[in-house]
C-alpha positions in Angstrom: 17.5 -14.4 -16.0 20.1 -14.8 -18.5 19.3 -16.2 -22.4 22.1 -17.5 -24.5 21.2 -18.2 -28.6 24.1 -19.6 -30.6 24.1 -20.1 -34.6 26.4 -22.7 -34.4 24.0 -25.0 -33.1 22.0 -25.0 -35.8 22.4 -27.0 -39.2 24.8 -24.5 -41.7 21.4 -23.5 -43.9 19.3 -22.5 -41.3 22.2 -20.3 -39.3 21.5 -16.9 -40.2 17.7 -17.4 -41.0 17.9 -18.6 -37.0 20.2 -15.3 -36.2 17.1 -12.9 -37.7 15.0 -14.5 -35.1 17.8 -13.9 -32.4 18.3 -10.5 -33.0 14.5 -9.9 -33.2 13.6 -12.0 -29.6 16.8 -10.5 -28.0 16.2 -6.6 -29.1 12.8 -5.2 -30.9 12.4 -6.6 -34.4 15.3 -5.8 -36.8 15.9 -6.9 -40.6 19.7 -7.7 -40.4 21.2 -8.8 -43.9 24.5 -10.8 -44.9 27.7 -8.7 -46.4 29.1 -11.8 -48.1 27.7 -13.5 -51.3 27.7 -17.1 -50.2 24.0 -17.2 -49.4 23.4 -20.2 -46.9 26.3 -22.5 -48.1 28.7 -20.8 -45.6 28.3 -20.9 -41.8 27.2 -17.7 -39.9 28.3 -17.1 -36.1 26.4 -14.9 -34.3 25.9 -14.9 -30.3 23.5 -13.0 -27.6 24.1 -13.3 -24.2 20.8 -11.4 -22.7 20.0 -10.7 -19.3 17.4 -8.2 -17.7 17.9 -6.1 -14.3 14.3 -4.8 -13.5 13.8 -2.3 -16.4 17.2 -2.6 -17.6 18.5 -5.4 -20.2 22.2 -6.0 -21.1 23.2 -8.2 -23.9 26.6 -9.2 -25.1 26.3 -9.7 -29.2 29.7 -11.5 -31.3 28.7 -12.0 -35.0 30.2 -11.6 -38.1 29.8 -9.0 -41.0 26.4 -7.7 -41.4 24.1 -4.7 -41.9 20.9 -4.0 -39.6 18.3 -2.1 -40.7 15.2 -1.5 -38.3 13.2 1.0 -41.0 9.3 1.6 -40.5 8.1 -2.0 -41.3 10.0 -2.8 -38.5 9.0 -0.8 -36.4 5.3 -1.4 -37.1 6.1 -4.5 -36.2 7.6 -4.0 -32.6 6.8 -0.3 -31.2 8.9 -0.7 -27.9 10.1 2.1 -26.6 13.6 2.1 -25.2 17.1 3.1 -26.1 20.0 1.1 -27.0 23.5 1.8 -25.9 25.7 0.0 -28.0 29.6 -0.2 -26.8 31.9 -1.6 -29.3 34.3 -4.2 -27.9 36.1 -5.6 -30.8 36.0 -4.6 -34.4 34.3 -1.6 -35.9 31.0 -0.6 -36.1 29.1 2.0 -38.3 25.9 3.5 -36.8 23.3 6.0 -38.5 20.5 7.4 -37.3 18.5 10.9 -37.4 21.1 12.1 -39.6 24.2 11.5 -37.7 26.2 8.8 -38.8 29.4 7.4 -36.3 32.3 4.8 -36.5 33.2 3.1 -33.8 36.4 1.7 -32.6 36.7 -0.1 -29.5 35.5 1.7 -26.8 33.3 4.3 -28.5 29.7 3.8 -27.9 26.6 5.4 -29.8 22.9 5.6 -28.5 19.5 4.7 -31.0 16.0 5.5 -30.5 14.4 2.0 -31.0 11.3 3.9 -31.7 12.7 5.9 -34.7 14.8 4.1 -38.1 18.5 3.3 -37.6 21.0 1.0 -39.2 23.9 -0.5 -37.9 27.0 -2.0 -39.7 29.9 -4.7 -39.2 32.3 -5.2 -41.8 34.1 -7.8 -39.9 33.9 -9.9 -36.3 33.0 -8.2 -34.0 31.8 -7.6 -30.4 29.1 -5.5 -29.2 27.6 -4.2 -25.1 24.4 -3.3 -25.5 22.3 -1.7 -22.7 18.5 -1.1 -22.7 17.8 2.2 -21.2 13.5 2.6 -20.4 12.6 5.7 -22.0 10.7 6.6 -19.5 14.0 6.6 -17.1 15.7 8.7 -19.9 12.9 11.7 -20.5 12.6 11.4 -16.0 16.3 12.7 -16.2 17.3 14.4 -18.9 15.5 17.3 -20.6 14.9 17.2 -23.8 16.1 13.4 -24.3 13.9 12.9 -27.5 16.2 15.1 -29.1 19.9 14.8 -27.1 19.8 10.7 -27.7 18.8 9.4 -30.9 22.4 8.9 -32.6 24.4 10.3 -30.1 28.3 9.8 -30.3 30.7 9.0 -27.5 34.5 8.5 -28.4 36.5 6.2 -25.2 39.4 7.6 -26.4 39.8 9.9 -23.4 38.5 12.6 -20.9 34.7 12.4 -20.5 34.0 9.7 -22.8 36.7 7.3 -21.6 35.0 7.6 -18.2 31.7 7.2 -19.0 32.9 3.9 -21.2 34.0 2.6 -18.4 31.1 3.2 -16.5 29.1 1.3 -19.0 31.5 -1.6 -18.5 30.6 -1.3 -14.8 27.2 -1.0 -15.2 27.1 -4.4 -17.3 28.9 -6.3 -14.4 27.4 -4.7 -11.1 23.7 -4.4 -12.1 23.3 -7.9 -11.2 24.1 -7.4 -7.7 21.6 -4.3 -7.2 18.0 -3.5 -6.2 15.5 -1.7 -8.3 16.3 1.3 -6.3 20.2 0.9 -6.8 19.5 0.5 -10.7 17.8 3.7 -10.9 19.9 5.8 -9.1 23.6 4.2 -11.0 21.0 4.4 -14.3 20.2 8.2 -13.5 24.2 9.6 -12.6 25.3 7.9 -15.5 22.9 9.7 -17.9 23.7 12.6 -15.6 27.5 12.3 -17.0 26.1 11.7 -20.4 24.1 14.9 -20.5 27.6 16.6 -20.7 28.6 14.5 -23.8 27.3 16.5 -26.7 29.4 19.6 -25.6 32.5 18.1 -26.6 31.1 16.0 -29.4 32.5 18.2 -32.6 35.9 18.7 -30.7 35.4 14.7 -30.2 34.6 14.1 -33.9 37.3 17.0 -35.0 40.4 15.5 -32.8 39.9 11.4 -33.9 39.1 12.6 -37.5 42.0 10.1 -38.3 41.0 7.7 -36.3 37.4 7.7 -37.8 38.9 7.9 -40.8 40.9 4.5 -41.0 38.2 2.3 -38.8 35.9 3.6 -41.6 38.7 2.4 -44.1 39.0 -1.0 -42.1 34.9 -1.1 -42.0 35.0 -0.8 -45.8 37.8 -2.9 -46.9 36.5 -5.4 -44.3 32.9 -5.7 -46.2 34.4 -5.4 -49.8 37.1 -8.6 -48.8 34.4 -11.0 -47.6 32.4 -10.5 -50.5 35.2 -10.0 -53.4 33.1 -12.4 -55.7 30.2 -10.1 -56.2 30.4 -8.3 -59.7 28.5 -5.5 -58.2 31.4 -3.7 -56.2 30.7 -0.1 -57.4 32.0 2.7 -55.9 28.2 4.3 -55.7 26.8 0.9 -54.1 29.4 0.8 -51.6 28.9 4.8 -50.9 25.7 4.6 -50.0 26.3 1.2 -48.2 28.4 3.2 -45.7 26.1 6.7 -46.1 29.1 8.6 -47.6 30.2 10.4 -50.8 31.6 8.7 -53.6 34.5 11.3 -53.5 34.5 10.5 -49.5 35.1 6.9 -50.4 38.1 7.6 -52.9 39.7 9.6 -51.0 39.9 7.3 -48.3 41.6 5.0 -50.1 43.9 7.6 -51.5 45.5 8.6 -48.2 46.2 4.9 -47.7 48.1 5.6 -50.4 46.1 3.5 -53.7 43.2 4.2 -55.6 39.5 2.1 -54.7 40.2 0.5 -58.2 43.7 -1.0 -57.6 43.0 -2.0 -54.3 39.8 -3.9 -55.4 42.5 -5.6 -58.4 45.1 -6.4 -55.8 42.7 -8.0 -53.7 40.9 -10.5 -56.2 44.0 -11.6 -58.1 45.9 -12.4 -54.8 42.5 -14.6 -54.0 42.3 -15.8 -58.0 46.1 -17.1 -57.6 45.3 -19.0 -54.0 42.7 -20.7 -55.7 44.7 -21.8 -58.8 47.4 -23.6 -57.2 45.0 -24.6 -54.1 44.7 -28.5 -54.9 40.5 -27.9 -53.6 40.5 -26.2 -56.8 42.5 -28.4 -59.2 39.2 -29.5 -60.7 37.8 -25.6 -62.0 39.4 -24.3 -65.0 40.8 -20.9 -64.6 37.6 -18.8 -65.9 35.9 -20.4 -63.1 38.2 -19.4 -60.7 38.4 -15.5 -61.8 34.6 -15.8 -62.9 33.9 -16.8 -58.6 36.6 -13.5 -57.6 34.8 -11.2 -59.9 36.4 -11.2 -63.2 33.7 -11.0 -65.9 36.5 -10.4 -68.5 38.8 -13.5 -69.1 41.4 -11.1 -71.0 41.3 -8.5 -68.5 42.2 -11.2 -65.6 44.7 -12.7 -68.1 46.7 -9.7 -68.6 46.4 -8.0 -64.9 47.6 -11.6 -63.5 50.4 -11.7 -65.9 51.3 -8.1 -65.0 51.0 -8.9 -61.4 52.9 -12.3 -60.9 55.0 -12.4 -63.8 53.5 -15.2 -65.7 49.8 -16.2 -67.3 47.2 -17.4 -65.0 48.0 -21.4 -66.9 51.5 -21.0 -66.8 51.4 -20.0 -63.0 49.2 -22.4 -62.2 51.3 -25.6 -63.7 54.8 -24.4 -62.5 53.5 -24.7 -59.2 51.0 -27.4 -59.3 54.1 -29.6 -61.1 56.2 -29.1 -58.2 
């Protein structure tokens, strides 16, 4: 039987207090948490499309930018035991758990041990295939799958984990058409594949360093940009947001080529000068306006806008408001 739970149909205050809800009837119980700063005045789209094959569930989840957090009040709350395969689709996903922490691009997946604290990040949309795999299926066929699973890694970008990817995909579309006894055995060779996984997973990590590299950029830049208002963007807060280094965050940023600093500038005057010559804003004054993009220094703004576009914030705004 398939369950569908949409945000959108609920009044714009109550969407994401509705989404905790979702996420806890859909999964086991989960504290998810909004990366923006606009509390319940701006909507929140989030979607589950559940359905359960005998022991195994599938669920399709689109939402926006968020951070999941299932920690031991959680789990006191729900004990089920189960893992979760969790396939990106679309956008990037961060995943920690037991000490190893992944980003995932599109067709990466990661495993969690519901019964043990994870987290899970989105800095953007995006598009997750979760499967439920019984524990008891799991410790059945692999050894030691207390130990192999928990924050496992697979990369789609090619050889074994491309396959197995696929095989997921497959999985999610052909289970409905199966007996109990065909769900087990397709359940059992694919975590038969997946016992293989962990052999390649440094050469994995070591070849798509790059890759990991700029989805974590993306991930990053992604949560910083829908929440540019907040006056709390530290480097050290957004480290341990993302369970890196400080230096790990820099230098990020500095094989894109600019520094966390001038990015984060860049980024909140560009939004400061939409808003002054946006006629939704003609009624703020200009402090306002860099006061809601985080500027708590009205000189500071005054001379890094001048620098930036050529003129004052006032003089900018009335040359083109005038026009």
């Amino acid at each position: 039987m398939q369950q569908i739970w949409r945000t959108e149909e609920q009044a714009t205050s109550d969407q994401f207090g509705y989404w905790r809800e979702v996420v806890c009837d859909a999964f086991v119980h989960l504290n998810p948490q909004r990366c923006d700063a606009m509390g319940t005045n701006k909507p929140f789209f989030g979607e589950v499309e559940a359905t359960r094959y005998g022991a195994v569930g599938v669920a399709h989840v689109r939402a926006q930018a968020q951070h999941v957090v299932r920690g031991t009040r959680e789990i006191g709350r729900s004990s089920r035991s189960c893992y979760y395969l969790n396939l990106q689709v679309r956008g990037v996903g961060l995943t920690r758990q037991s000490g190893r922490d992944s980003v995932l691009a599109p067709g990466d997946f990661t495993i969690v041990d519901a019964s043990r604290p994870y987290e899970l990040g989105f800095g953007g949309d995006f598009h997750q295939l979760s499967l439920e795999i019984p524990t008891a299926l799991a410790n059945e066929t692999l050894k030691d799958a207390e130990n192999l699973l928990p924050g496992l890694f697979v990369s789609g970008a090619g050889g074994l984990g491309a396959v197995l990817s696929r095989y997921v995909f497959s999985l999610a579309e052909e289970l409905r058409a199966c007996s109990i006894e065909e769900e087990n055995a397709l359940m059992r060779g694919f975590l038969g594949l997946l016992a293989q996984a962990p052999a390649t997973r440094r050469a994995i990590v070591v070849t798509d360093r790059r890759i990991r590299q700029r989805a974590l950029l993306f991930a990053i830049k992604s949560s910083v940009g829908a929440r540019l208002g907040d006056h709390d963007l530290k480097p050290g807060i957004l480290a341990r947001r993302f369970g890196i280094s400080v230096r790990t965050l820099h230098n990020l940023f500095a094989e894109d080529g600019v520094s966390f600093g001038n990015w984060l500038l860049a980024e909140r005057l560009k939004k400061s000068r939409e808003a002054l010559v946006s006629p939704d804003h003609c009624g703020r004054s200009i402090a306002e306006i860099a006061y809601a993009w985080g500027f708590s220094d009205q000189s500071h703004f005054g001379r890094a806008f001048r620098k930036k576009y050529g003129l004052a914030p006032r003089e900018y705004r009335r040359s083109l408001l005038c026009r």
